[in-house]
C-alpha positions as CSV (number, residue, x, y, z in Angstrom):
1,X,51.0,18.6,34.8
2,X,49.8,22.1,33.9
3,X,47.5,23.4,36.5
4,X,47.8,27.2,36.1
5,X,44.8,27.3,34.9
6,X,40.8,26.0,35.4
7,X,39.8,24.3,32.0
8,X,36.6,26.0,31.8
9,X,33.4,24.6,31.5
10,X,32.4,22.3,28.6
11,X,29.0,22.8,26.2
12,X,26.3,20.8,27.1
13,X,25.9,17.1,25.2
14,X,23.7,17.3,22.6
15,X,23.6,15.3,19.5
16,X,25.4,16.2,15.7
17,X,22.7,16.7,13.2
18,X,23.4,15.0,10.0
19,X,23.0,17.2,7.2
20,X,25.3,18.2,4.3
21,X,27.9,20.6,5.5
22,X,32.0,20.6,4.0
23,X,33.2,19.6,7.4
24,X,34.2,15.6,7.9
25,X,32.4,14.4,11.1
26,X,35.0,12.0,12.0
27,X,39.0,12.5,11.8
28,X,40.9,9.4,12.4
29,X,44.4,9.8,12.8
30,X,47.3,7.4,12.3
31,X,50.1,8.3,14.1
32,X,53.4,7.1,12.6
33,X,57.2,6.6,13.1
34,X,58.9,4.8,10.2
35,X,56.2,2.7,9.4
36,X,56.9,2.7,5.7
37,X,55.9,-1.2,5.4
38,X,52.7,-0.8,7.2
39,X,51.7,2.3,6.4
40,X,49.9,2.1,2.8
41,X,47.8,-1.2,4.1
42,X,46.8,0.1,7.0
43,X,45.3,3.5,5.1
44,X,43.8,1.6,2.3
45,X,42.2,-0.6,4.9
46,X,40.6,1.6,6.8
47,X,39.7,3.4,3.9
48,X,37.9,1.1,2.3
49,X,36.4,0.2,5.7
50,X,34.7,4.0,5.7
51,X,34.2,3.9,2.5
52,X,31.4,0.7,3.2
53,X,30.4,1.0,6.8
54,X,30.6,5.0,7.7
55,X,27.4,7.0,7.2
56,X,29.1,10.7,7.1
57,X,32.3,12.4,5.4
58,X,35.4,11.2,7.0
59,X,38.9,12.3,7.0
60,X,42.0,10.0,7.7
61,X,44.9,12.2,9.0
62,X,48.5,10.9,8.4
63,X,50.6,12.0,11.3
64,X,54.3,11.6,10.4
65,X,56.2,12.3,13.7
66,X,59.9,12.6,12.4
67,X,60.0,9.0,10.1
68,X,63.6,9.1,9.0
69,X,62.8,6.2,6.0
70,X,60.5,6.7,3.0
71,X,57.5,7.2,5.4
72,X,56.8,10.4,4.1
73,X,56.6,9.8,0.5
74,X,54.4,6.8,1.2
75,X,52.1,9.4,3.5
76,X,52.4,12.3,0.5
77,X,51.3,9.6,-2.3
78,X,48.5,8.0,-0.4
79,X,47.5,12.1,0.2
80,X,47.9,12.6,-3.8
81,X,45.6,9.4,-4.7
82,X,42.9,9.3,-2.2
83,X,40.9,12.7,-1.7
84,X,40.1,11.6,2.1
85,X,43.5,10.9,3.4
86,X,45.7,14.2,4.4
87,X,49.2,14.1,5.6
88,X,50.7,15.8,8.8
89,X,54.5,16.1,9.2
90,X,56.4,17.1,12.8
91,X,60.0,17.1,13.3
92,X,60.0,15.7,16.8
93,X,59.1,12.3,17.4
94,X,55.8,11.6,19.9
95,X,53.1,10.0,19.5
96,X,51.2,12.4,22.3
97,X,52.8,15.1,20.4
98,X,51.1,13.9,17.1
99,X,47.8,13.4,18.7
100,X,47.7,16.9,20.5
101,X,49.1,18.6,17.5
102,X,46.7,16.9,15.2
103,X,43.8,16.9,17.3
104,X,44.0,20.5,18.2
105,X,44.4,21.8,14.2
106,X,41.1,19.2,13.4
107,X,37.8,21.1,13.0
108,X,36.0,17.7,12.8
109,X,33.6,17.1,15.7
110,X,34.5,13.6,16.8
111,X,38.6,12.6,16.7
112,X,40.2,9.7,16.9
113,X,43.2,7.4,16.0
114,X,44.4,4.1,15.8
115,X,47.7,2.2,15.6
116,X,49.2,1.4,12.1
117,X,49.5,-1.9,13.0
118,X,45.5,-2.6,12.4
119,X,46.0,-4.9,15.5
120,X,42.4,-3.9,16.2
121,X,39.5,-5.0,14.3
122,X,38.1,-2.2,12.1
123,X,34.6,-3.5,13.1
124,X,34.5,-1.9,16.4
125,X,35.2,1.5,14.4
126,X,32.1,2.9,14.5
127,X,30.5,1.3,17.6
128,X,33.4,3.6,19.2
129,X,32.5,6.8,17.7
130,X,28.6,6.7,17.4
131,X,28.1,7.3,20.9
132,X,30.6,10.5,20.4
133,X,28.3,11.6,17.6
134,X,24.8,10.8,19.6
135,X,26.4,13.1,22.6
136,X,26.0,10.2,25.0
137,X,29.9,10.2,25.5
138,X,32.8,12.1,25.7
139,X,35.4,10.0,25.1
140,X,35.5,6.5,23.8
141,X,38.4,3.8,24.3
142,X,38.7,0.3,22.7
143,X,39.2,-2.5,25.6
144,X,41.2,-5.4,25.2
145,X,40.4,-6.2,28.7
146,X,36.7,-6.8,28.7
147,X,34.7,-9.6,28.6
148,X,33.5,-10.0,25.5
149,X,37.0,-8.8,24.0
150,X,38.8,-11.6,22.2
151,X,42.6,-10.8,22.2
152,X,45.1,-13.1,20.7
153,X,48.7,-12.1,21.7
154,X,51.4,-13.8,24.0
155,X,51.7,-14.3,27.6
156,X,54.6,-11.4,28.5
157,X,52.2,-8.7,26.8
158,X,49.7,-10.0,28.9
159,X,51.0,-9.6,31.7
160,X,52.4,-6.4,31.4
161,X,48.8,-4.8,30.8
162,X,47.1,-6.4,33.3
163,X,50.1,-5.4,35.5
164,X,49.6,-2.0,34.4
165,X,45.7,-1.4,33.9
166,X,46.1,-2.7,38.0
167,X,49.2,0.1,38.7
168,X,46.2,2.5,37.8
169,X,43.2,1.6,39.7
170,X,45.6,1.2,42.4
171,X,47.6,4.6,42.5
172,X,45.2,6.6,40.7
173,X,41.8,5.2,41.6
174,X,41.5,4.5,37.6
175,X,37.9,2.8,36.7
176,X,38.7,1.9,32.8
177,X,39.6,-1.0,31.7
178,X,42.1,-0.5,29.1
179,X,44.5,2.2,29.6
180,X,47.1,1.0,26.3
181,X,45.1,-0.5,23.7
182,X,45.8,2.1,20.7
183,X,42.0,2.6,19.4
184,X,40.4,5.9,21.0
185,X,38.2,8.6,19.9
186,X,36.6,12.0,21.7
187,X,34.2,14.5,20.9
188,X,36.0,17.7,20.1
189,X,34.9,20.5,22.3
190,X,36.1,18.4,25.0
191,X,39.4,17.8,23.3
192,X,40.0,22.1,23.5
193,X,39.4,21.8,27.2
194,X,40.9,18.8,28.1
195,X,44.5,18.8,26.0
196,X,45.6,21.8,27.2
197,X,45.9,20.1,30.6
198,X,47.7,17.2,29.5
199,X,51.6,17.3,29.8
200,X,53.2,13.9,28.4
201,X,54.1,13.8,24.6
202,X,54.9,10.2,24.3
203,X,52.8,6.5,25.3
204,X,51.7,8.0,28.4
205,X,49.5,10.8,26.9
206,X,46.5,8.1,25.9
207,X,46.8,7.5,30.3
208,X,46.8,10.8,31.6
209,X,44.1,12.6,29.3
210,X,41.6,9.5,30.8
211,X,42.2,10.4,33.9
212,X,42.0,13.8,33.8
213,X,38.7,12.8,31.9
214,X,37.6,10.9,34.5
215,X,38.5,13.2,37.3
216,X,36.1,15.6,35.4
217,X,33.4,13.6,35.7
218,X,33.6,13.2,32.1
219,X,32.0,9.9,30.6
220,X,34.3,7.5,28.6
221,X,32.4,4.8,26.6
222,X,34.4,1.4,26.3
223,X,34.6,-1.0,23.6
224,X,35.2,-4.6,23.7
225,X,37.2,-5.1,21.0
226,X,39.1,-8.0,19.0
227,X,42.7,-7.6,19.5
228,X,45.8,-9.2,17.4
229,X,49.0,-8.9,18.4
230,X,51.6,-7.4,16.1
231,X,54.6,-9.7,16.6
232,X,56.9,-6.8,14.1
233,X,55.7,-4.6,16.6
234,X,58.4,-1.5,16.6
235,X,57.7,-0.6,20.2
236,X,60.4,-0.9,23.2
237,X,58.4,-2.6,25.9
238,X,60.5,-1.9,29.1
239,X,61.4,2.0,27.8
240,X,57.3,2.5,27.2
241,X,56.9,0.9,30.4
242,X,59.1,2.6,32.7
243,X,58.2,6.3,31.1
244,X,54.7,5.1,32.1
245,X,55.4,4.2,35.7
246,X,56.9,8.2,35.6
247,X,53.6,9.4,34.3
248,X,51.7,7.3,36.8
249,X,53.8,9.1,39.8
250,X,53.7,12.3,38.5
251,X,50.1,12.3,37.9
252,X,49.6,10.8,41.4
253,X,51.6,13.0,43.2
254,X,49.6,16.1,42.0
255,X,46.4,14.7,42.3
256,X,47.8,13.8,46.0
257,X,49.2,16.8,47.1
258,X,46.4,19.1,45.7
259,X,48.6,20.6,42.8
260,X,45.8,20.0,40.4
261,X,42.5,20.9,42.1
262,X,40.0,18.5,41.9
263,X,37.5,21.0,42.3
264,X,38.3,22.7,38.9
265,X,37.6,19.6,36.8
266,X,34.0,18.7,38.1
267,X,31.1,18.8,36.9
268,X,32.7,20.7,33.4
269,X,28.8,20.5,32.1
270,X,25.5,22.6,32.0
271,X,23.4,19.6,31.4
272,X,23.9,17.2,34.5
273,X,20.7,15.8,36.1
274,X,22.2,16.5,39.4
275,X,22.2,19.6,39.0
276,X,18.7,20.6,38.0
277,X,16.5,22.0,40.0
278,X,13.6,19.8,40.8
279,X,10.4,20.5,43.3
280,X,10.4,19.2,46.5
281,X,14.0,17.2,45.8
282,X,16.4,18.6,47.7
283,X,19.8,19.3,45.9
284,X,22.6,17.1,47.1
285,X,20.2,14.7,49.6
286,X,21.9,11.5,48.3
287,X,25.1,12.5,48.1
288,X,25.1,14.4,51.9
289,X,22.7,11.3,53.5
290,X,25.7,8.8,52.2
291,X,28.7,10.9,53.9
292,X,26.5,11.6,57.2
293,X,25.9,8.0,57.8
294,X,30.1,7.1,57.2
295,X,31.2,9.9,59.7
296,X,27.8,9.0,61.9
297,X,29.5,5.4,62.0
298,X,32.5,6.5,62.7
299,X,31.6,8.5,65.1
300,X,29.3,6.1,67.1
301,X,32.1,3.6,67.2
302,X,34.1,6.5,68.7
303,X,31.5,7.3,70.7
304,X,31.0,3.5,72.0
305,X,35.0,3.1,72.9
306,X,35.1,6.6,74.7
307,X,32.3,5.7,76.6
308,X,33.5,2.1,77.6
309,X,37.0,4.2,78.7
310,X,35.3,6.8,80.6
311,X,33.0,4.3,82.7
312,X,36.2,2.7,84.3
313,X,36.1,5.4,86.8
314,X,33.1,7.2,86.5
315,X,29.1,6.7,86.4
316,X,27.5,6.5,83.1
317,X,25.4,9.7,83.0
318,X,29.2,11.3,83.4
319,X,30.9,8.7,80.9
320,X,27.8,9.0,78.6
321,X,28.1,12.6,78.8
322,X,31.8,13.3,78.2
323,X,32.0,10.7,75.0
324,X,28.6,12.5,73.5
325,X,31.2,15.8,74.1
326,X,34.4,14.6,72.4
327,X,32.7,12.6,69.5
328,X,30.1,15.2,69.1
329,X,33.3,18.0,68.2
330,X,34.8,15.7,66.2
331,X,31.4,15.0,64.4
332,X,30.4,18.2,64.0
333,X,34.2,19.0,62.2
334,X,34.3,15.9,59.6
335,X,30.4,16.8,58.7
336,X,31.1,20.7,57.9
337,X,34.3,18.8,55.5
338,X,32.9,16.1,54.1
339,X,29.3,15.7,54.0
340,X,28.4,19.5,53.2
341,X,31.6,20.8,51.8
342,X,32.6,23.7,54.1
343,X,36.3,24.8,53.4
344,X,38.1,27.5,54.8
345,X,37.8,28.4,58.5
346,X,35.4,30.7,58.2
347,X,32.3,30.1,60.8
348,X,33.9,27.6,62.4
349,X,33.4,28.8,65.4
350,X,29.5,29.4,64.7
351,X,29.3,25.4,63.5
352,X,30.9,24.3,66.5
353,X,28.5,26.6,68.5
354,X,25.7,25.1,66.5
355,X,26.8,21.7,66.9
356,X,27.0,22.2,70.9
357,X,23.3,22.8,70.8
358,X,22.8,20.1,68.1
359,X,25.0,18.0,70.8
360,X,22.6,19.0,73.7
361,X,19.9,17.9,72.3
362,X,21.4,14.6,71.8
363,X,22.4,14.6,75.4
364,X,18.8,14.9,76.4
365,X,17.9,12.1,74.4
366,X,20.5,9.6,75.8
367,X,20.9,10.4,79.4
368,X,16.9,10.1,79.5
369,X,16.9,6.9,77.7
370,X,20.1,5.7,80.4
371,X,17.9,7.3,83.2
372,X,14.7,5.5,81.8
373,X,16.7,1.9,82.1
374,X,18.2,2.5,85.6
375,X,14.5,3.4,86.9
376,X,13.1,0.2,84.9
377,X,16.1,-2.1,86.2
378,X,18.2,-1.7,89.1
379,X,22.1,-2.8,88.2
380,X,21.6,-3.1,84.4
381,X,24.4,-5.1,82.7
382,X,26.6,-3.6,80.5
383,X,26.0,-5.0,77.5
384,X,22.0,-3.5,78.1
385,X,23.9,0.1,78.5
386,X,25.2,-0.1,75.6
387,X,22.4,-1.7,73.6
388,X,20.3,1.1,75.0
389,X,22.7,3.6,73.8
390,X,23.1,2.5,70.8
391,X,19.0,3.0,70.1
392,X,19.0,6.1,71.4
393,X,22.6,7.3,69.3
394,X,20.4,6.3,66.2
395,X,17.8,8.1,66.7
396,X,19.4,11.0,67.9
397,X,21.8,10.8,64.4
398,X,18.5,11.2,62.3
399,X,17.5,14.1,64.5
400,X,21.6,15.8,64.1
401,X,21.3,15.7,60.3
402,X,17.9,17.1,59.9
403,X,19.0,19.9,62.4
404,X,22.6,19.9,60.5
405,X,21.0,20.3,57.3
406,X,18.5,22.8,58.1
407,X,20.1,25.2,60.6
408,X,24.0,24.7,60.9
409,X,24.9,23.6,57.3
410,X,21.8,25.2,55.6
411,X,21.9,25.1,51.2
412,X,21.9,28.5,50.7
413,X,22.1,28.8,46.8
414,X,24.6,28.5,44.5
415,X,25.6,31.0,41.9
416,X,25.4,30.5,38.4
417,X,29.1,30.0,37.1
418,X,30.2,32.0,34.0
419,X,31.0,30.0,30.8
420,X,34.9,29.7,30.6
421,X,36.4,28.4,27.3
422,X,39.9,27.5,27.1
423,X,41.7,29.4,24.6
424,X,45.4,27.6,24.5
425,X,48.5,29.1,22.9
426,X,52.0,27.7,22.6
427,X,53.5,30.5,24.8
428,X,50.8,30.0,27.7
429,X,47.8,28.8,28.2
430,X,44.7,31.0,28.8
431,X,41.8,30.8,29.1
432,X,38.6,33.5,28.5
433,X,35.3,33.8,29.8
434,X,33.9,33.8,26.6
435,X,30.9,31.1,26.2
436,X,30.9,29.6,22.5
437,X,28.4,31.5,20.2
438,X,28.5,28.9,17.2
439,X,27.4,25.5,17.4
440,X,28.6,22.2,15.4
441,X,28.1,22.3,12.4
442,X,25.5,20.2,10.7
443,X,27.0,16.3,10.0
444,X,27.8,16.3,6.5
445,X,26.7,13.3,4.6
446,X,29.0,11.4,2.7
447,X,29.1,11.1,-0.6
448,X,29.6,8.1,-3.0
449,X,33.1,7.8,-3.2
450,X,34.3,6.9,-7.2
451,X,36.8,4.6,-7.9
452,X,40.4,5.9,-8.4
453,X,42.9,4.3,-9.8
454,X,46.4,4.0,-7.7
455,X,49.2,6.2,-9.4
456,X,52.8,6.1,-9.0
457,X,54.9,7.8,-6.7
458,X,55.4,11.2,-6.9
459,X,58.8,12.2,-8.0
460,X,59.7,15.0,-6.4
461,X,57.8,15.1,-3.2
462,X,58.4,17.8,0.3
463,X,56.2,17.5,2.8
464,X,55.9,19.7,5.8
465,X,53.7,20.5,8.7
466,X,51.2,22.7,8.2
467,X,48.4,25.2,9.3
468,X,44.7,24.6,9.0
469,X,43.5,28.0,9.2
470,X,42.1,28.5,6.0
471,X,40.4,24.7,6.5
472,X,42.1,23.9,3.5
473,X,43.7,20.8,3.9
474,X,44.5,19.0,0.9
475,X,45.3,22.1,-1.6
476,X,48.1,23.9,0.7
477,X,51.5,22.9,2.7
478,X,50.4,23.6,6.1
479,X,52.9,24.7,9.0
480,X,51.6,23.1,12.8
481,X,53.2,25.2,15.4
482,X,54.0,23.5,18.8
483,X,51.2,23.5,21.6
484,X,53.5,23.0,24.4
485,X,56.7,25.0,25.1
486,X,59.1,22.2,25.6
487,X,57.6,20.5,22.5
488,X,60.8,22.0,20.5
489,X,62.6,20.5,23.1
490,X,65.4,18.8,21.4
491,X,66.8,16.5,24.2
492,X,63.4,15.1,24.4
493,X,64.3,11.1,23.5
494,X,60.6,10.0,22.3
């Protein structure tokens, strides 16, 4: 996992305007590894689908990962006979490799891709990508595991993705659905931010690029969707599965042991209603009045057993006063961490000082409310103690976060961060401060396609990746260059 580097931050959501413009506002990509049987169906399919159903200019991308049959001269006739269908070829087989190769050349604002298989219905098509295109979303996934989904497909395949969608939420704390089903589309300015950070160039790239997604706070729209099982289906099961189960520990272990930094991935945009400024709402009151009351729990319960120890062989003002001591340090320490977000160890010393006074205060509140029983009743039981104790720890929590918020912790300002853009190149990936000065361009509308009659094959045909610099796709061979060093990496076995 590549974590040399913070992605940057991420323009603000905002809708496309549709407008005419030369640009296709959706690229769908169909990645491809000797699919010479499926592959002319599946593009004519979906191209007629566009053709009816999709409002703007659309592109269908052929992505030929190293087919060794006549896969190539299927992709370079369908190129030849249907203006909206180019045709990608990489020498290394992939189908992360394809997507990340594909999806980074693409100048169209919303990407996506589906299997060749067409095991999902083309209906949910453009319920995936409008809510790329309204700037709702981020990222959009197809779900074979939702509700209204209606999936035919036998019991073994069933299994394994349950198994597996439950191997995420597990290990990675993974709230989508449908981690595998091959139908997915994102916007793409977050694609430039967010594919330079994924790794894996095989099945597990779809997995890890939604979790980085959703460690970012990103939002990912799901689908239900209706789902058919391919029974010539060309992939190897327990190979996919166990480069997966790799994927899911590598992944795991950085997000574990800090490797990737959680705190470079939030909040990647300028537009979050969290983060405005609003009168008289103080910034971060929900989020710090949920953590104070876990650790004030916590912290009573430790209060309550330290208490019960200490009054085994002394009185309670003593007991009461040494478990306020102990829990109180131990308070004051897991607030400064996890409900304010102090790191580092700098005024610790000053916090604990603070929370001394802070504990003082509670003190004073206790021991009179322990000195008020014993005058009221002589002998009190227990059980009143520690019901007494309890009323007065609650109030005296109330009165430790107001004076924690205010005076020890206070919110003094943040700074404004600088726009950072990710700028990736095959060699290493960096990153400038630069914030984007053009916007989308305007959606273009599509126009009435006429009918074309199919030709033959070509007779000579060589196709090659590619380079879309010139945005010219159609009229000149185009050369893709690797986005990853160890994509040229040729004892990779996918």
């Amino acid at each position: 996992m590549r974590t040399d580097s913070s992605p940057g931050t991420l323009p603000a959501r905002e809708h496309l305007p549709a407008a005419d413009a030369g640009t296709p506002v959706l690229d769908v990509v169909v990645p491809v590894h000797n699919e010479e049987k499926d592959l002319q169906p599946c593009v004519r399919g979906l191209h007629e689908h566009l053709t009816r159903t999709f409002p703007y200019a659309f592109r269908i991308t052929i992505a030929d990962n190293a087919s060794t049959d006549s896969t190539p001269l299927v992709a370079a006739r369908l190129e030849a006979e249907i203006p909206e269908v180019t045709n990608f070829r990489l020498e290394q087989k992939g189908r992360g490799r394809a997507l990340r190769t594909v999806w980074s050349a693409s100048e169209a604002p919303v990407l996506a891709y589906m299997d060749v298989d067409l095991s999902t219905d083309l209906n949910a098509l453009l319920p995936l990508v409008a809510p790329l295109i309204s700037g709702h979303s981020d990222l959009a996934i197809g779900s074979r595991l939702a509700r209204t989904s209606r999936v035919v497909r036998g019991p073994k395949r069933e299994f394994i993705s349950r198994a597996y969608n439950l191997i995420l939420r597990g290990s990675l704390q993974a709230r989508f659905s449908d981690a595998q089903c091959g139908f997915k589309a994102i916007r793409r300015d977050v694609a430039q931010v967010l594919l330079p950070l994924v790794e894996d160039a095989g099945w597990f790239f779809d997995t890890e690029m939604l979790v980085l997604a959703e460690r970012a706070g990103l939002r990912i729209h799901e689908v239900p969707v209706d789902w058919v099982d391919d029974p010539d289906s060309t992939v190897h099961i327990v190979r996919t599965a166990t480069e997966d189960l790799k994927g899911v520990w590598r992944v795991g272990k950085a997000l574990t042991t800090g490797s990737l930094s959680l705190d470079r991935l939030t909040r990647p945009f300028g537009d979050d209603p969290r983060d405005r400024q609003l009168t008289d709402v103080p910034k971060g009151l929900a989020r710090q009045l949920v953590g104070f009351c876990v650790v004030g729990a916590l912290s009573t319960l430790f209060y309550l057993l330290l208490y019960s120890v200490f009054r085994q062989f002394s009185g309670s003002q003593i007991a009461n006063a040494l478990a306020l001591l102990v829990s109180a340090v131990a308070n004051t320490a897991a607030n400064r961490r996890l409900t304010f977000g102090v790191r580092g160890r700098g005024g610790a010393v000053r916090h604990q000082a603070q929370g001394l006074v802070v504990f003082g205060i509670g003190l004073a509140l206790t021991s009179g409310s322990l000195a008020a029983l014993n005058t009221a009743s002589a002998g009190p039981a227990h059980s009143t103690e520690l019901a007494v104790l309890i009323a007065a720890n609650l109030a005296a929590t109330v009165l430790r976060f107001l004076l924690f918020r205010a005076w020890v912790f206070p919110d003094r300002g943040e700074t404004t961060p600088s726009t950072v853009v990710a700028a990736h190149t095959p060699s290493s990936p960096t990153y400038s401060t630069t914030a984007p000065t053009a916007p989308y361009a305007p959606l273009p509308q599509r126009p009435v396609p006429h009918p074309q009659p199919y030709g033959p094959y070509p007779t000579t045909t060589q196709v090659r990746a590619g380079d879309a610099a010139d945005g010219s796709w159609r009229d000149a061979t185009m050369r893709l260059q690797p986005v990853r060093p160890h994509d040229t990496d040729p004892g990779d076995p996918r």
